[in-house]
C-alpha positions in Angstrom: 1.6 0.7 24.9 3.9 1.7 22.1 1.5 3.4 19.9 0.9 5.7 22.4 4.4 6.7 22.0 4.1 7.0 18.3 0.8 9.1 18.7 2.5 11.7 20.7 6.2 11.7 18.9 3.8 12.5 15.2 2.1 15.1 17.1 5.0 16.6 18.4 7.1 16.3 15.2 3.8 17.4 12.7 3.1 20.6 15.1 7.0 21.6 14.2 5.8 21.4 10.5 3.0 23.5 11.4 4.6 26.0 13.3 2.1 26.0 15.7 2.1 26.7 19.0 -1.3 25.1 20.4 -1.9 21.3 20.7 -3.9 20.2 17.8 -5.3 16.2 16.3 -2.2 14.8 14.5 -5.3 14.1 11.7 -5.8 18.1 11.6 -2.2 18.6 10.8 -1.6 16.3 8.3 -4.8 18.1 6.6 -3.1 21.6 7.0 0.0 19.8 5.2 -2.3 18.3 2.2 -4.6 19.0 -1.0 -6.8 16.6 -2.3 -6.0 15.2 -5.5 -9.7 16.8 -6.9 -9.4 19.7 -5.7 -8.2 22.4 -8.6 -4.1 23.3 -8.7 -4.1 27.1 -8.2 -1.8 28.8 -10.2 2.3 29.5 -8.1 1.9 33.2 -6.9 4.5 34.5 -9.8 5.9 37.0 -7.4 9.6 37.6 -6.2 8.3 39.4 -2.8 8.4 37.4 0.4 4.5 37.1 0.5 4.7 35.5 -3.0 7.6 33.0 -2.1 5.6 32.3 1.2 2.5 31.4 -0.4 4.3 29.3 -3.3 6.2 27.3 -0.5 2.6 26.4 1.0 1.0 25.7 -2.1 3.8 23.6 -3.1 4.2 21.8 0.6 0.2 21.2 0.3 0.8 19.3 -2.7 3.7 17.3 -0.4 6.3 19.1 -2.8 8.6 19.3 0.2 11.9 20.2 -1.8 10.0 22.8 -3.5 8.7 23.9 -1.0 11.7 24.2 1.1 13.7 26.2 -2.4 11.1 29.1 -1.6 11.6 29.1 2.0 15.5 29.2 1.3 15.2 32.4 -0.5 12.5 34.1 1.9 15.6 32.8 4.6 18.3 34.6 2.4 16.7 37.7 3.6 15.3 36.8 7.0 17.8 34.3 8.2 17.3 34.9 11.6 13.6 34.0 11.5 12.9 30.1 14.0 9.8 29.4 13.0 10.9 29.4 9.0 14.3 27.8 10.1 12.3 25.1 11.9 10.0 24.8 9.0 12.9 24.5 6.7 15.0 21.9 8.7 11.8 19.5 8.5 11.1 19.7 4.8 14.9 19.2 4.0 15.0 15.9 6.4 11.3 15.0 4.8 13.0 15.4 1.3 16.1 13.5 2.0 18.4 16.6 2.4 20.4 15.7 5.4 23.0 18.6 5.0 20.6 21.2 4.3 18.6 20.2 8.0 21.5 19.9 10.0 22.3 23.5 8.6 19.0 24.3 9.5 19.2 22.1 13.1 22.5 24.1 14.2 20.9 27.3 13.7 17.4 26.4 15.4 19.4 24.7 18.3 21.4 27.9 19.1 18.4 29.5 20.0 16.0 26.5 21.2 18.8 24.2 22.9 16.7 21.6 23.9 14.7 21.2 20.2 14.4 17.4 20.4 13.6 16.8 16.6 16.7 19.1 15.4 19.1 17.2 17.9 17.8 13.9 16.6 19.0 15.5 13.3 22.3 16.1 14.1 22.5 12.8 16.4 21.6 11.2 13.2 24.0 12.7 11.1 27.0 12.5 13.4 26.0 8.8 13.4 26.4 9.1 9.7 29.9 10.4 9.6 31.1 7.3 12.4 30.9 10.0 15.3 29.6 8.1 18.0 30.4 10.0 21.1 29.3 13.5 19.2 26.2 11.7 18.8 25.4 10.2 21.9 25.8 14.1 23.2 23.4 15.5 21.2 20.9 12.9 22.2 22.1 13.3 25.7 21.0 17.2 25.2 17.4 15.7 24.3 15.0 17.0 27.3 13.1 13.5 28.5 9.6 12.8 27.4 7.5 9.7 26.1 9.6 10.4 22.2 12.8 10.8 23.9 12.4 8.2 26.6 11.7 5.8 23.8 14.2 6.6 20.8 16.9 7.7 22.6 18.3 4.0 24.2 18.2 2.5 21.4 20.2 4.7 19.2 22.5 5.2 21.8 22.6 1.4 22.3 23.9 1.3 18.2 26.5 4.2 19.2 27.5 2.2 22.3 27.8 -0.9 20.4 30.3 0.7 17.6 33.4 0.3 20.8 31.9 -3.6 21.4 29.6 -2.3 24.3 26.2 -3.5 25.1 24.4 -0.6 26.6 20.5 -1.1 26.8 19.6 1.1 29.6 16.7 3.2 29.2 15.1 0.3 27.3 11.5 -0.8 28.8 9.2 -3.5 28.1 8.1 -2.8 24.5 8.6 -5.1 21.6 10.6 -2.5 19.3 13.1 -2.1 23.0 13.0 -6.4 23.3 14.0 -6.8 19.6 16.7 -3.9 19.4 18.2 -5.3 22.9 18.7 -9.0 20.6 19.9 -7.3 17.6 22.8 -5.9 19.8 23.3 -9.0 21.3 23.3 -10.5 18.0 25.5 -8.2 16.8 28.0 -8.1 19.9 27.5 -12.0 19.8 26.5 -12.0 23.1 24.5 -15.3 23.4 23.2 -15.0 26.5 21.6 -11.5 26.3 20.3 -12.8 22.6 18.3 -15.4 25.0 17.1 -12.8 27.1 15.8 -10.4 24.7 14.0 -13.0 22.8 12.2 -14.5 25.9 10.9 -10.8 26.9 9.9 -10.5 23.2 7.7 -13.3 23.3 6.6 -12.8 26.8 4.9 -9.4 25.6 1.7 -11.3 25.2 -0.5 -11.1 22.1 2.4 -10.2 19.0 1.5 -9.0 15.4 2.9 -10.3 12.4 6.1 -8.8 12.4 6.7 -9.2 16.0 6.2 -12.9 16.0 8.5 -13.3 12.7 11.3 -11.3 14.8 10.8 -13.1 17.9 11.3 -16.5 15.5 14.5 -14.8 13.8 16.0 -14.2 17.7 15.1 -18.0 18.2 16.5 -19.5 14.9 20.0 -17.6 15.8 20.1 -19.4 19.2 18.8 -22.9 17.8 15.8 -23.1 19.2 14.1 -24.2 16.2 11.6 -25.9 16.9 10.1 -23.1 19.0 10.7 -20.7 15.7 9.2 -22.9 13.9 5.9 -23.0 15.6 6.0 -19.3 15.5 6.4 -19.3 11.7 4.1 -22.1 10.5 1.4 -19.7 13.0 2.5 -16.7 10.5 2.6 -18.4 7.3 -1.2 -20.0 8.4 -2.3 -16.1 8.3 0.0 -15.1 5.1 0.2 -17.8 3.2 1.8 -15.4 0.1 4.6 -14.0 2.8 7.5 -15.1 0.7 10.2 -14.6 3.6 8.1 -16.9 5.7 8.1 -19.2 3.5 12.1 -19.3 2.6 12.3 -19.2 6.6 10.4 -22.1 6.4 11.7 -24.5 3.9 15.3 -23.8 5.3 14.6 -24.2 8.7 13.0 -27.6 8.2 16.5 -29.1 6.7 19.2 -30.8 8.8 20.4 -28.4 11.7 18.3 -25.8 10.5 20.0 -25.5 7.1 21.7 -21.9 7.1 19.2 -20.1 8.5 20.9 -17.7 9.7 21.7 -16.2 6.4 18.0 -15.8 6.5 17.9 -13.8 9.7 17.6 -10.3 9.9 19.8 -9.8 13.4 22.9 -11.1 11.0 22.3 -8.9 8.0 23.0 -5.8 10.4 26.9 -5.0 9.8 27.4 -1.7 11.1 26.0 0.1 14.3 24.2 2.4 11.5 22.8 -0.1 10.0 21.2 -0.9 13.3 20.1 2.4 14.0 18.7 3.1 10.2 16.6 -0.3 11.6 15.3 2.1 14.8 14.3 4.9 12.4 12.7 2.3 9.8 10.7 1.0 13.2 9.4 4.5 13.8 8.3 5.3 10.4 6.5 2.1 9.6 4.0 2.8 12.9 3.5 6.3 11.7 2.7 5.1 8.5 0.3 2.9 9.8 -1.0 5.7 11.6 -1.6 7.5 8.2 0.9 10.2 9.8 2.6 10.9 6.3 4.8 13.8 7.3 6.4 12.2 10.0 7.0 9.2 8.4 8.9 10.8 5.7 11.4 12.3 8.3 12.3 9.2 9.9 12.5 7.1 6.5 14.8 9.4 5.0 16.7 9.4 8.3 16.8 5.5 7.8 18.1 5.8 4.4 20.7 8.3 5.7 21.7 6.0 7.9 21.4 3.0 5.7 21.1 4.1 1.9 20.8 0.6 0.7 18.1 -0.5 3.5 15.4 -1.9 0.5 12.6 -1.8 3.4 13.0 2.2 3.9 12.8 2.6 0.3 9.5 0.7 -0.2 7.7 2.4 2.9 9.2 6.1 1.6 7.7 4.7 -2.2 4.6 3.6 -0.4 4.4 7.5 1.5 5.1 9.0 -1.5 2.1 7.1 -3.4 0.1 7.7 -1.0 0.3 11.4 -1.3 -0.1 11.4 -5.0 4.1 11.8 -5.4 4.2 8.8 -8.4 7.5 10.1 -10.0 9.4 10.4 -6.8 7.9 7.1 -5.9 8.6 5.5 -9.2 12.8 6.8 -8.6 12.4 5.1 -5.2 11.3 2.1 -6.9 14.1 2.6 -9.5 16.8 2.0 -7.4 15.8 -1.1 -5.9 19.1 -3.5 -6.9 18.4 -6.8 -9.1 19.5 -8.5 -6.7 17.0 -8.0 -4.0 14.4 -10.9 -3.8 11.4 -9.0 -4.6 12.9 -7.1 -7.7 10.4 -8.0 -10.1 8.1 -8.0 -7.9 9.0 -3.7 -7.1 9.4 -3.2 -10.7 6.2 -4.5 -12.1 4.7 -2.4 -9.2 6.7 0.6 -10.6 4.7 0.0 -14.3 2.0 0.2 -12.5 2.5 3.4 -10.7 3.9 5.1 -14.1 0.7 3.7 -15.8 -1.6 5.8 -12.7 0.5 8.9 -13.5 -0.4 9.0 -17.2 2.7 7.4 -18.8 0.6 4.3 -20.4 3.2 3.9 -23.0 6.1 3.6 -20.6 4.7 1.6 -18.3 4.0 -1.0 -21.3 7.6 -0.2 -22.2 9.2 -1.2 -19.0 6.9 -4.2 -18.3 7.5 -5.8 -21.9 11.5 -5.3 -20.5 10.9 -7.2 -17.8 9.4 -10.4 -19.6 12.1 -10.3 -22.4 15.0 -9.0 -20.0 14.0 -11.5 -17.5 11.7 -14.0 -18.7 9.0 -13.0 -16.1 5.4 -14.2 -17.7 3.8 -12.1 -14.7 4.9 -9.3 -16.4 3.3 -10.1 -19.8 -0.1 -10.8 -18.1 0.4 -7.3 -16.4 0.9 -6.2 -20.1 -2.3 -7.9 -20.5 -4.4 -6.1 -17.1 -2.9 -2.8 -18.6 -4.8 -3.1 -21.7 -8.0 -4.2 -20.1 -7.9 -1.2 -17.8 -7.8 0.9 -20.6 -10.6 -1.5 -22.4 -8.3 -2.2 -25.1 -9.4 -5.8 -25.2 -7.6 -6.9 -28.1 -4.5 -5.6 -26.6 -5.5 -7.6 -23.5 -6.2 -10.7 -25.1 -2.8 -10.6 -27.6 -0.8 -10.3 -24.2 -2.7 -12.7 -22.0 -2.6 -15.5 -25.0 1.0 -14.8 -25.0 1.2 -15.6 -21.6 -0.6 -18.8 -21.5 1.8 -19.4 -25.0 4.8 -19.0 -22.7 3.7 -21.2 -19.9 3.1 -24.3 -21.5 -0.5 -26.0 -22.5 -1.7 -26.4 -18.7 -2.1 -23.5 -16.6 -1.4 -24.6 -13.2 -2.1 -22.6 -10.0 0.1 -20.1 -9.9 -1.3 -18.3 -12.6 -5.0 -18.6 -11.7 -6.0 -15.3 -12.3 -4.8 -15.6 -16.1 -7.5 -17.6 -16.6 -9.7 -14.9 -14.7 -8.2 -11.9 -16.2 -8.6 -13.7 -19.9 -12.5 -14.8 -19.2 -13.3 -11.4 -18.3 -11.3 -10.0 -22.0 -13.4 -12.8 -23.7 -17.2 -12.0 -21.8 -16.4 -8.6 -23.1 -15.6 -9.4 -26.2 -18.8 -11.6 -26.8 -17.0 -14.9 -26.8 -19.2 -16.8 -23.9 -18.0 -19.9 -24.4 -14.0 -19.1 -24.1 -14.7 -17.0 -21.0 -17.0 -19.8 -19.5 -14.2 -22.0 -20.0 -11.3 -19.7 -18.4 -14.3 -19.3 -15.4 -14.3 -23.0 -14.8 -10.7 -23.6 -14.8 -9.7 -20.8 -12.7 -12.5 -22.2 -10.0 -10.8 -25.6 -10.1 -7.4 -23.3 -8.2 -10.3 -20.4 -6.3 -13.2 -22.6 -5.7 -14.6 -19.7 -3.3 -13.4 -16.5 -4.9 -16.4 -14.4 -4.8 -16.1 -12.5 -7.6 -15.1 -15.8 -10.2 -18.6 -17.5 -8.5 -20.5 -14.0 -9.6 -19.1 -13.5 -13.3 -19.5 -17.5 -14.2 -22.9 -17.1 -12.5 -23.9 -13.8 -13.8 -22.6 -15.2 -17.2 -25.1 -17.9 -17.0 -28.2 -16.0 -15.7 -28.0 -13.3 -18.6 -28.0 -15.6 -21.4 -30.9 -17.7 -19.5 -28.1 -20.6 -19.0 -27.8 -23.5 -16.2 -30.0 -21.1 -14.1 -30.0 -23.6 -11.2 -26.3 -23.4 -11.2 -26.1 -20.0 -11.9 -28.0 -19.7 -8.4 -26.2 -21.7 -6.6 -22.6 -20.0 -7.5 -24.4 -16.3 -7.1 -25.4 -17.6 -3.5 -22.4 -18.5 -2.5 -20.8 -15.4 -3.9 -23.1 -13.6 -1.5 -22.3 -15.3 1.6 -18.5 -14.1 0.6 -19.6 -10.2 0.2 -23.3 -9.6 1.6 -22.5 -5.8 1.0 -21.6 -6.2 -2.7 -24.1 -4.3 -4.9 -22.9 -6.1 -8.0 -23.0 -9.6 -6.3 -26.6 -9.0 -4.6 -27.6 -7.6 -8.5 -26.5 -10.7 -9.9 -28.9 -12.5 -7.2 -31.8 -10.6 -8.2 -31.0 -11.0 -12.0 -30.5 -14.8 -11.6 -33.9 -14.9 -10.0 -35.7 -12.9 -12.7 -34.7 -14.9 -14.8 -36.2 -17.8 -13.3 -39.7 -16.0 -13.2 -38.8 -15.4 -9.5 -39.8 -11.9 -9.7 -41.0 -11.5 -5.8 -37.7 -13.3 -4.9 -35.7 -10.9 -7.2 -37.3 -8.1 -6.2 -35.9 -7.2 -2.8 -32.2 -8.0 -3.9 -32.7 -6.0 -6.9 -33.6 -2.9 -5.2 -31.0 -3.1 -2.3 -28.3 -3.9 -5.2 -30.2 -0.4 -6.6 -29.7 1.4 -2.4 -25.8 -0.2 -2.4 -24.9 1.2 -5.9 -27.5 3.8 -7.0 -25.9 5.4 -9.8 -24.8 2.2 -12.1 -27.1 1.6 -15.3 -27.3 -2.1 -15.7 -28.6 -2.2 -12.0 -30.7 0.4 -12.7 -32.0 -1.4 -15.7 -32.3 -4.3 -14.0 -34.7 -3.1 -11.2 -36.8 -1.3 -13.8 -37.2 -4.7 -15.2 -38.7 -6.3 -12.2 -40.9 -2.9 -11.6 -42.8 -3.8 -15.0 -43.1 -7.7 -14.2 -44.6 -7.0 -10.7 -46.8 -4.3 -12.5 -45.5 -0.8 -11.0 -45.3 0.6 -14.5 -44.4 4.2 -13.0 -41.2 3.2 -10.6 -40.0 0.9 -14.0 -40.0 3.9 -16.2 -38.1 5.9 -13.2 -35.7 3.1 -13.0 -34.8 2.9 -16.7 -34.5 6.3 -17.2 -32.2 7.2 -14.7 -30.3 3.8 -16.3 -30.1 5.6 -19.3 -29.3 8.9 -17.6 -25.8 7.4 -15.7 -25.6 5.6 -18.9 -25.1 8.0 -21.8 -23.5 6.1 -24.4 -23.6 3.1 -22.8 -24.2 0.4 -25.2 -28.1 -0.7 -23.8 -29.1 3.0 -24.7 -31.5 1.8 -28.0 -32.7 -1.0 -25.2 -33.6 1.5 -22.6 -35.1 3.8 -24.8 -37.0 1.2 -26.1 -38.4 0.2 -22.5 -39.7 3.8 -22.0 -41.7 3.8 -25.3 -42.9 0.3 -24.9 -42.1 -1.7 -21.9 -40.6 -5.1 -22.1 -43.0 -6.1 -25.2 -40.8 -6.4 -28.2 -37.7 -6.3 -27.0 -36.2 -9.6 -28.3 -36.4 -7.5 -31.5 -34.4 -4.7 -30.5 -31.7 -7.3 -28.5 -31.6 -9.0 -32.1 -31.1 -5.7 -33.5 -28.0 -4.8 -31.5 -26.8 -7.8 -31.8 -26.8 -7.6 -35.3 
């Protein structure tokens, strides 16, 4: 019931951006707004005329350049500042680059001519709720013609406005769980215990609840004591998302005498100002979009959180997250940036921030900023991030200096928590021709992943190559499939594990679907041509390792493969001994 509501307020918003007048997909539109990443950058039309500016401003909003974009529009409006469909075009890149004064320019001129323009008197709705101007706000919305976006935004912002003079006003609000929750967090906020009670029983009463839902349905519980029923609803949450660190504070504090202090824990009693509340409406509203993959709108309502609430963390991530997304890494990186050390998941943020400047090209600064955060903070997670860096980049000595570090800094046991060190490191090791460390990382990280699919396929894999516990070796590969039947490189490491055992009828099927799942990857490739000789089809062997050594120019079995097409598979161990050597 309430994505229908999103689906039509993103198509309503997005065909604004478009300056369309027909109905179109929501999915078209967000195309018309966006290049592919692999598709060529033409060069800016390097023209002061309006057709130049014009064409600039889309090739810049393509790229989701939206203040860009917008700086050309500007000048094109200098001279044409009369024009609606450029103002309307304008006002929605300023609100989807966080320019709040520059759309509610943009929304006052666009509403003396459209009156009833329901996106540019959300704008100014929002922005009079900015500035504490309640009643000014509640008659824009009020202006707002009614519709399924209206019908559904509307109440609850003007429920925040109401509740700035201490009233609880909740009519307009219907059956959905975004209306159930905002009705409690006005309760909560006007400490109105009964109506708290109320909210909360409709919210669970919904039916079948996500994730979030049921977590906000527990939060309305907790705050009225009923702990025991938010407790159930937790436990059910943590069962599915067992890494959901909230959950798990919730959880720990709940269980102590008289629930602890919960409440500190509680969302409903971190809201402190009617906008706060309503920066929580917008945050609602772009988190569904974003779900929806509905980019551009949910740019517009998260910077309308964050106008509303520039300290609301959650905005921030989601507008990061968008900004990703769309290729935007530097703009998501200052999102990232500003996230206060305070905030539970700061680390957390900032090692994600390393990551993001290491996808943009800036290798050195990520390294930079994560080698901060170990000595800055003694965070080892950072180090072994120092560490997957390097083996990304198949620096391996690099990646073995940090991850040995790491293990340095934790102690002489490894516990659980930093399983996949011991993966990470195994893998650095295989690579680096040390079988015996990297079969000894394997093992110990199964001890904490005993069904990790891809830990059961290197350690088996490892085996199977070198001719090694090939019973073993099976039985791991096996149950590595059962995990991921469509994995090309699992089902290869089947078939290989069965050549090697002389099982070439058995290998030979999972050999060539790994070859139909993964067509272009040389050691499959290789590995099928192997299996094409020992079953006798000389022809389809040669076919196999020349397209190996095709997709594998360089690659470091190129005197093998050329040694299969001259010979076959008689003489080899030579050659292997060779390149060993």
């Amino acid at each position: 019931m309430i994505i229908k509501h999103f689906q039509i307020f993103s198509l309503m918003s997005l065909l604004l951006l478009s300056g369309g007048a027909q109905a179109v997909r929501a999915d078209e539109t967000e195309d018309a707004v966006s290049t592919p990443a692999s598709v060529p950058a033409p060069v800016l039309v390097q023209s002061e005329g309006f057709a130049g500016k014009y064409l600039s401003s889309h090739f810049a909003q393509s790229r989701h350049d939206w203040s860009t974009a917008n700086h050309y529009l500007g000048d094109i409006l200098t001279g044409d500042p009369e024009n609606i469909e450029l103002i309307r075009r304008s006002m929605i890149l300023a609100m989807g680059s966080g320019d709040l004064a520059l759309a509610v320019r943009r929304a006052e001129s666009l509403t003396a001519v459209e009156t009833e323009n329901g996106l540019a008197l959300m704008i100014l709705g929002v922005s009079s709720m900015v500035a504490g101007q309640m009643g000014v706000a509640v008659q824009y919305l009020d202006r707002m013609e009614p519709g399924d976006m209206t019908d559904f935004i509307k109440p609850i912002l003007k429920g925040w406005a109401a509740a700035a003079a201490g009233d609880l006003y909740t009519e307009g609000f219907n059956e959905t769980t975004i209306h159930n929750y905002h009705g409690g967090l006005l309760s909560a906020f006007l400490n109105k215990t009964e109506d708290i009670t109320k909210y909360a029983d409709a919210l669970i009463g919904v039916g079948s609840l996500s994730n979030t839902d049921a977590e906000r349905a527990a939060d309305l519980l907790a705050v009225l004591g009923r702990l025991q029923e938010a407790t159930i609803l937790y436990e059910g949450i943590y069962a599915i998302d067992n890494q959901n660190k909230s959950i798990a504070a919730k959880l720990t504090e709940i269980q102590k005498d008289g629930g602890g202090n919960i409440r500190d824990l509680v969302e409903a009693f971190q809201v402190k100002t009617p906008q706060e509340g309503a920066a929580m409406v917008m945050y609602d509203m772009a988190y569904i979009l974003y779900q929806e993959h509905s980019d551009s709108s949910a740019k517009l309502f998260t910077h309308m959180a964050l106008a509303l609430n520039p300290h609301m963390v959650d905005a921030q991530l989601l507008l990061a997250d968008t900004l990703t997304r769309n290729d935007r890494f530097e703009e998501a990186i200052s999102q990232l940036s500003n996230i206060p050390e305070d905030h539970p998941s700061y680390l957390a943020i900032q090692r994600h921030a390393a990551e993001l400047l290491s996808e943009a090209g800036h290798h050195e600064q990520a390294l930079e900023k994560l080698n901060a955060l170990f000595v800055e903070h003694n965070d080892v997670e950072s180090l072994i991030r120092v560490g997957d860096l390097y083996r990304h980049e198949e620096n391996f000595s690099g990646a073995l200096n940090a991850y040995n570090k790491a293990t340095q800094h934790i102690g002489d046991e490894i516990p659980e928590k930093y399983w996949y060190l011991l993966y990470a490191r195994g893998m650095v090791y295989e690579r680096q021709g040390d079988w015996g460390s990297a079969e000894s990382d394997f093992k110990a990280a199964l001890v904490y992943r005993p069904n990790h699919p891809y830990l059961l396929n290197y350690l088996g894999y490892g085996w199977a190559d070198q001719g090694m516990n090939l019973e073993e070796s099976l039985e791991l590969i096996k149950r590595a499939v059962a995990l991921r039947p469509q994995d090309g490189y699992i089902i290869d490491s089947l078939g290989w594990a069965q050549y090697m055992m002389g099982n070439y009828e058995e290998a030979l099927p999972n050999l060539e679907r790994a070859s139909q799942l993964l067509p272009y990857d040389t050691t499959i490739n290789d590995h099928l041509g192997d299996v094409y000789w020992r079953a006798g089809r000389r022809t389809e062997a040669r076919f196999q390792w020349e397209r190996a050594l095709n997709y594998g120019e360089g690659n470091s079995i190129q005197e093998k493969l050329e040694h299969k097409l001259r010979f076959g598979l008689e003489g080899l161990e030579q050659v292997k001994q060779a390149g060993a050597e």
